[in-house]
C-alpha positions as CSV (number, residue, x, y, z in Angstrom):
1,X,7.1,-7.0,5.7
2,X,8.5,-3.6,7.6
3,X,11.0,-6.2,9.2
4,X,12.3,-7.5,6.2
5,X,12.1,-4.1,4.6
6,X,14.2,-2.6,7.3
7,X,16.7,-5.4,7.2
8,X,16.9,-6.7,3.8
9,X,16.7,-2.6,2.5
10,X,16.6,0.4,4.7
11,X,19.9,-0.6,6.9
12,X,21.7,-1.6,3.6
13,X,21.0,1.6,2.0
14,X,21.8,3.8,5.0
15,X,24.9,2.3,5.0
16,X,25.6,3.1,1.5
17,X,24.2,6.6,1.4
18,X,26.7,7.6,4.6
19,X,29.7,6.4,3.0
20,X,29.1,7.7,-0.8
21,X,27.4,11.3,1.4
22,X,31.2,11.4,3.3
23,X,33.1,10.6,-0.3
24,X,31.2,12.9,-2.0
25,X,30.6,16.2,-0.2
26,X,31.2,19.2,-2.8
27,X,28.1,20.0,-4.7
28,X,24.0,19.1,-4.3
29,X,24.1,16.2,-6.9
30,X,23.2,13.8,-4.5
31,X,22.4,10.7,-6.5
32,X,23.3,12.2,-9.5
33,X,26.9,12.7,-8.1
34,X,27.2,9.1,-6.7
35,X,26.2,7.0,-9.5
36,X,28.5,9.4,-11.9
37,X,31.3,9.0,-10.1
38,X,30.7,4.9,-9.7
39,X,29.3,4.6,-13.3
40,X,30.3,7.3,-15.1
41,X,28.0,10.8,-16.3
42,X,25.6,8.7,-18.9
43,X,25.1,6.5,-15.8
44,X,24.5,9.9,-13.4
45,X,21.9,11.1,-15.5
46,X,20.0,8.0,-16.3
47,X,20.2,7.6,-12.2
48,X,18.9,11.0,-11.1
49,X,16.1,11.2,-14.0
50,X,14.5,8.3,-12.2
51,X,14.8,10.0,-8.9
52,X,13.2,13.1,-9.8
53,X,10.5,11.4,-12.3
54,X,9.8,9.0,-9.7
55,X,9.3,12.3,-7.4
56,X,7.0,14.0,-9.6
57,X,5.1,10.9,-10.6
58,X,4.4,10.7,-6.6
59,X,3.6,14.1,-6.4
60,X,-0.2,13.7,-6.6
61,X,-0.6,10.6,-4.2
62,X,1.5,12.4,-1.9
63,X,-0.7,15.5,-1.7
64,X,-4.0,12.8,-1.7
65,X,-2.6,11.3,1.2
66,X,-2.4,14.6,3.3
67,X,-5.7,15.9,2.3
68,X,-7.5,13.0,3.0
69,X,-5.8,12.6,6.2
70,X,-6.6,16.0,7.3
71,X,-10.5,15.9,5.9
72,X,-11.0,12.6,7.4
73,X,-11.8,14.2,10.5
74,X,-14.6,16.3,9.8
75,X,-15.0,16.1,6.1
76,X,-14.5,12.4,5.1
77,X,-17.1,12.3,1.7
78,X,-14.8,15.1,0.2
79,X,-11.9,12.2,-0.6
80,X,-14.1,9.2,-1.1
81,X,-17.0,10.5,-2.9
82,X,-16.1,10.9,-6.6
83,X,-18.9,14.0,-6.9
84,X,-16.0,16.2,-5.3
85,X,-13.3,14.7,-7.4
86,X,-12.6,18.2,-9.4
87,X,-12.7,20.5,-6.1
88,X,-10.4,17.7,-4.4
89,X,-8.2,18.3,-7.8
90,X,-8.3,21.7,-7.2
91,X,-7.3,21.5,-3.5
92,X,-4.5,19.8,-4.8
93,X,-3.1,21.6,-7.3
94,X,-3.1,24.5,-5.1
95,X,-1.6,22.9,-1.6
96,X,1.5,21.8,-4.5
97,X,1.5,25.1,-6.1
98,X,1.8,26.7,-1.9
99,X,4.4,24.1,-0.7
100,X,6.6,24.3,-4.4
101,X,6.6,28.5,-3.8
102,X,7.5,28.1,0.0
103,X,10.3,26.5,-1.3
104,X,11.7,29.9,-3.0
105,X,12.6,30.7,0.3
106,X,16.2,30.9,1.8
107,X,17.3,26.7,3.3
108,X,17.4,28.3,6.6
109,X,13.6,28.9,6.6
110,X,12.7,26.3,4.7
111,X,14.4,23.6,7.2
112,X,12.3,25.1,10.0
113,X,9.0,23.8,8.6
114,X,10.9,20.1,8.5
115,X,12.0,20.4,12.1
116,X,8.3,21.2,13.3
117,X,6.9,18.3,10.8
118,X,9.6,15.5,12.0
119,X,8.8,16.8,15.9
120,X,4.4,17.5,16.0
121,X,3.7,16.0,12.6
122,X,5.4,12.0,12.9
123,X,7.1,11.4,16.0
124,X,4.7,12.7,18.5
125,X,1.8,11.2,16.8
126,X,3.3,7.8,16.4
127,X,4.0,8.1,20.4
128,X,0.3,8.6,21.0
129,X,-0.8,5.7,19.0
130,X,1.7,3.5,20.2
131,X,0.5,4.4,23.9
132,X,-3.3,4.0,22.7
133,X,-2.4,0.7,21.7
134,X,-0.7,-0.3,25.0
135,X,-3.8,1.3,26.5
136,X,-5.9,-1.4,24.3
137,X,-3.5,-3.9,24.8
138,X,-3.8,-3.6,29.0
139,X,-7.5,-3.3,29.3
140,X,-8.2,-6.0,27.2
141,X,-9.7,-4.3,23.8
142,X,-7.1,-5.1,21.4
143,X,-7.7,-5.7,18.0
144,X,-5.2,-7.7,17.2
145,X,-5.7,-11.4,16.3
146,X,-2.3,-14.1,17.6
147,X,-2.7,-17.5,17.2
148,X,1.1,-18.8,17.2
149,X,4.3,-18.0,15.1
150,X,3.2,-18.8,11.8
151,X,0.9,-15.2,12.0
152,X,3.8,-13.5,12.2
153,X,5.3,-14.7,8.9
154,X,4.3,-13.3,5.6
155,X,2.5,-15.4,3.0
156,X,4.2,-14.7,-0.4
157,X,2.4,-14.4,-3.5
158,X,2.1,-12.4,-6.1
159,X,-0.1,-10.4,-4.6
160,X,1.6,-9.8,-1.2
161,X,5.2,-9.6,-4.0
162,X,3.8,-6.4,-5.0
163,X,3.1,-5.5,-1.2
164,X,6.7,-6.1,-0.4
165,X,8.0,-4.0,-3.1
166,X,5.7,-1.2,-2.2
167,X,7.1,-1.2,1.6
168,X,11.0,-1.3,0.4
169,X,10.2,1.8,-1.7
170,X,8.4,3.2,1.4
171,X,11.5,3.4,3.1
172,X,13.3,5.1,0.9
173,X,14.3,8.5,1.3
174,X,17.3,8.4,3.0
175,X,19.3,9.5,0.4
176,X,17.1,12.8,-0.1
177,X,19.8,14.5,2.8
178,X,22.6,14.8,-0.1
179,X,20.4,17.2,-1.9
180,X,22.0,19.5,0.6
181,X,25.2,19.1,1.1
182,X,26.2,22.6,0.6
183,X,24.3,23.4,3.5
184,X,25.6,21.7,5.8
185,X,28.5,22.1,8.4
186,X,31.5,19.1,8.0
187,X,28.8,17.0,6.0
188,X,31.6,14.1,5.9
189,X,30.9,14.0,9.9
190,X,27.4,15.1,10.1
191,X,25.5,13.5,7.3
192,X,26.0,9.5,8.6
193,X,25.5,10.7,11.9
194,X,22.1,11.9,10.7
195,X,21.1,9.1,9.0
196,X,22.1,6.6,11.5
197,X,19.7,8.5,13.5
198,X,17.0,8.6,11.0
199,X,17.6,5.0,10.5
200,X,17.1,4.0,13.7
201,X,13.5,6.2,14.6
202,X,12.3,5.2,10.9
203,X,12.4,1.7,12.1
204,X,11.3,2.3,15.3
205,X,8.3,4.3,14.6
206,X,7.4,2.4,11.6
207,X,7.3,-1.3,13.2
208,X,5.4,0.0,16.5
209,X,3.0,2.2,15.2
210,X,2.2,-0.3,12.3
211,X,1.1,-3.0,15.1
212,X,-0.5,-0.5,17.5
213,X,-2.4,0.5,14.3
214,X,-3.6,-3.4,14.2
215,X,-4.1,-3.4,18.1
216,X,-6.5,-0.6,17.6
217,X,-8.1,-0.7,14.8
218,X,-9.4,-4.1,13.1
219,X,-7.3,-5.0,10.1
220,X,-10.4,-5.4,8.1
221,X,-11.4,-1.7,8.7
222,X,-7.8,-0.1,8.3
223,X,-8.2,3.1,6.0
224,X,-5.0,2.4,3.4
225,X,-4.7,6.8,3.1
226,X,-5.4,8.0,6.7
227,X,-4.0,4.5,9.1
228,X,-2.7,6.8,11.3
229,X,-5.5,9.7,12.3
230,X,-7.8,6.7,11.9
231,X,-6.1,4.6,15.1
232,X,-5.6,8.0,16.8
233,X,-8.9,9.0,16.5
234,X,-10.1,5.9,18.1
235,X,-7.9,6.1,21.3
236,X,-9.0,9.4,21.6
237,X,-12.9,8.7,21.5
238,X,-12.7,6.1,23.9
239,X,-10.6,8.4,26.0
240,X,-12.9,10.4,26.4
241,X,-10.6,13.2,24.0
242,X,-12.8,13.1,20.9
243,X,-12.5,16.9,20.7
244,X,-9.1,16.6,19.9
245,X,-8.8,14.4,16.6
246,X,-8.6,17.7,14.5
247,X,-5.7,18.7,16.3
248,X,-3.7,15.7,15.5
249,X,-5.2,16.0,12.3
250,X,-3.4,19.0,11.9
251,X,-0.4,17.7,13.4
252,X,-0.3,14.5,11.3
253,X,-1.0,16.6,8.1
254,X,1.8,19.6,9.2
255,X,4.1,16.4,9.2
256,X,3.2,15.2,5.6
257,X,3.2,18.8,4.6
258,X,7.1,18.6,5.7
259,X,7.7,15.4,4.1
260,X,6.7,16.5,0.7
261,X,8.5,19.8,1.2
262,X,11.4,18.0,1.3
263,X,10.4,15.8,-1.8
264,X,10.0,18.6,-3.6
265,X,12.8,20.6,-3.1
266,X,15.6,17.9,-2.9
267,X,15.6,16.0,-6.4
268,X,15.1,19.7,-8.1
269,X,18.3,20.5,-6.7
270,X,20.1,17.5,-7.9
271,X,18.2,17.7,-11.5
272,X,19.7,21.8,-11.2
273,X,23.3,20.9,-10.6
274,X,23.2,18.3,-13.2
275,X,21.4,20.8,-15.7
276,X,24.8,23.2,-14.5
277,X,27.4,20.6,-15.7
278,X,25.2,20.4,-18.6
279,X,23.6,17.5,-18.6
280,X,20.0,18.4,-19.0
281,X,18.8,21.9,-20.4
282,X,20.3,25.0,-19.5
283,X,16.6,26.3,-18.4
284,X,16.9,23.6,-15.2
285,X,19.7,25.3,-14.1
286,X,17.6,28.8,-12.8
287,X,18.3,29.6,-9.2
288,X,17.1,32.5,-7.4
289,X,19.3,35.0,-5.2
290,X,18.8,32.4,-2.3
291,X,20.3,29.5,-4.0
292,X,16.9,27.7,-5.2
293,X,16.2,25.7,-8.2
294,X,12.9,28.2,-8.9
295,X,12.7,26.8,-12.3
296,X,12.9,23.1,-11.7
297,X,10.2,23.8,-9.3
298,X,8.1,25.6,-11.8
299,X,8.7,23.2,-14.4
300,X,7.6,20.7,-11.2
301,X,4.0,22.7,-11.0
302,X,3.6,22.0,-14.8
303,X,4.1,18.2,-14.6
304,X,1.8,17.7,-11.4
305,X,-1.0,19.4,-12.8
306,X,-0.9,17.2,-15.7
307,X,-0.3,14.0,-13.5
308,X,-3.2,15.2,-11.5
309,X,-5.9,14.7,-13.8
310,X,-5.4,11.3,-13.2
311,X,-8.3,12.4,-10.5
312,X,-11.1,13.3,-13.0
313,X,-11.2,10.4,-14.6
314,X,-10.0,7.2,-12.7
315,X,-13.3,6.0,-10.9
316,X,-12.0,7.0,-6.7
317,X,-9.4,9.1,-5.6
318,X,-8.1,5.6,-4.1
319,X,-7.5,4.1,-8.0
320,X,-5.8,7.2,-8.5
321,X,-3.4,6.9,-5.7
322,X,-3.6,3.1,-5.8
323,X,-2.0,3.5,-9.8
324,X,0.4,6.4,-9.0
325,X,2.2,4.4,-6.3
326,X,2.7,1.0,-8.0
327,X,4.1,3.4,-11.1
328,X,6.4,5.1,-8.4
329,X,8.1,1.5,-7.2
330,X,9.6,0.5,-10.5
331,X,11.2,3.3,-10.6
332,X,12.9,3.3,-7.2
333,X,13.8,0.0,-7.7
334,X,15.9,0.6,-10.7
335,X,17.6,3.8,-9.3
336,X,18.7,1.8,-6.0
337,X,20.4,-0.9,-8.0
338,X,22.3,1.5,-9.8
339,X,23.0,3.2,-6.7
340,X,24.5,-0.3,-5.2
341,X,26.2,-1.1,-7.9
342,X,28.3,2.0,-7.9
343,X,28.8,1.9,-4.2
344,X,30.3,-1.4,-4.8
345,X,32.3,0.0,-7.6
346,X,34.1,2.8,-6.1
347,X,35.1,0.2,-3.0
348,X,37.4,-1.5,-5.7
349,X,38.4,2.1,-7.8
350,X,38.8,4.0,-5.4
351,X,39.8,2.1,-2.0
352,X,42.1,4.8,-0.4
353,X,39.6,7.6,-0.7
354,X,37.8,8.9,2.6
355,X,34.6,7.5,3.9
């Protein structure tokens, strides 16, 4: 399913985002911006509501996923065992409440905690899995069950439909760089340049470290919040390195930490320049002295510790992120068509302009 995600999806839309990111380059609308100018402002607002809500509904299984990945190490009954389900809620509201503040800083700071994520927290992570599982693969312990061709290709079903439309909206994101256009140098240059390189270690990563997951760890056994520190932690054990799952951990969780930073930040900025053209309530519009949307992010805090007490009364912290995510989807699949469609637009109105 990554495969035909990456083909059928994530190349399309990279494509897309880099040529409506060098047409449109002047403010932080970002999705907002591109679907206006394709499909007018009604259009624009519809589109970047269902970015943002889609964010915010997210929120929560975002910040389950990175606490259970880093307890899983030494404290995995405090995410499975629904006894702890209102200190893991409080846990979460406050690791939302720390990331949303951290966000009040100045963009030049705030970028510094998504260069350390991308580097400790996914890349070099996914490396050491991917060499545990040649490690498997060479001494003869691998997991991973081949029998011919026909393994390799999906059954579809309804079931495995809903799976497929959960990994297409796994890979998106790449839009989320058009939050912050202002902030960056010749963005008509530098923003497809960027994303072709996102594009190409998204895939990478995504496709390996999913199969070295399956090498090392049996399918059956696969933890759907933690994969990752799960297969890692194995290597390690065998290795002899057991000492060092909480490190990586860490590192794992430092990179989820980043990725939600950057959740959280980007759509508030695109709901704040559409609340400055005066599409949504003056009160979005807020920015502190270093250019931050402080009271979409506030107004953020609000909605997630609503959405969150989703956790003190669905059965398992997995319900709870199982029903978040399949809410998320529908909503990402709607604002991509729109996206598409104005994309496609724009080709025929306006040919001659620069991409």
């Amino acid at each position: 399913f990554y495969v035909i995600a990456a083909i059928t999806f994530l190349v399309p839309t990279a494509l897309i985002c880099a040529e409506l990111s060098s047409m449109i380059t002047k403010n932080n609308g970002g999705v907002f911006s591109w679907v206006k100018a394709g499909l007018g402002e009604k259009a624009g607002v519809l589109a970047m509501w269902l970015e943002w809500f889609n964010n915010v509904i997210s929120f929560p299984s975002s910040v389950t996923a990175l606490i259970a990945t880093v307890a899983y190490v030494g404290f995995r009954g405090f995410a499975e065992n629904t006894h702890t389900s209102f200190m893991f809620w409080l846990v979460m509201v406050a690791t939302f409440i720390a990331i949303s503040i951290f966000n009040f800083l100045p963009m030049k700071r705030v970028v510094i905690l998504n260069v350390i994520g991308a580097i400790f927290g996914m890349i070099v992570p996914g490396i050491l899995l991917i060499s545990g599982a040649i490690y498997f693969v060479v001494t003869g312990q691998s997991n991973l069950e081949f029998h011919g061709f026909s393994d390799v290709l999906p059954v579809f079903s309804l079931a495995t439909y809903a799976l497929l439309v959960k990994t297409l909206s796994s890979y998106s994101g790449i839009q989320s760089v058009a939050f912050h256009m202002t902030n960056i140098e010749h963005p008509e240059k530098n923003i497809p340049k960027s994303i072709l390189i996102a594009t190409v270690i998204i895939v990478s990563l995504t496709i390996l470290a999913t199969l070295s997951l399956m090498v090392v760890v049996p399918v059956k056994d696969v933890n759907v919040l933690n994969g990752l520190v799960q297969g890692i932690s194995k290597v390690l054990d065998i290795i002899g390195l057991g000492d060092m799952k909480f490190i990586v951990a860490i590192m794992v969780g430092i990179g989820m930490l980043a990725a939600l930073s950057t959740w959280v930040l980007g759509p508030a900025r695109g709901m704040q320049t559409a609340a400055e053209q005066e599409f949504f309530p003056k009160i979005m519009a807020g920015k502190n002295k270093s250019g931050m949307p402080v009271n979409m992010l506030v107004i953020q805090i609000a909605i997630v510790i609503v959405l969150s007490s989703l956790f003190l009364i669905m059965p398992s912290v997995y319900a709870a992120f199982a029903l978040l995510v399949a809410i998320t989807s529908q909503f990402t699949v709607i604002m991509w068509i729109m996206i598409f469609v104005s994309a496609i637009r724009l080709r025929f109105s306006k040919p001659d302009a620069h991409r």
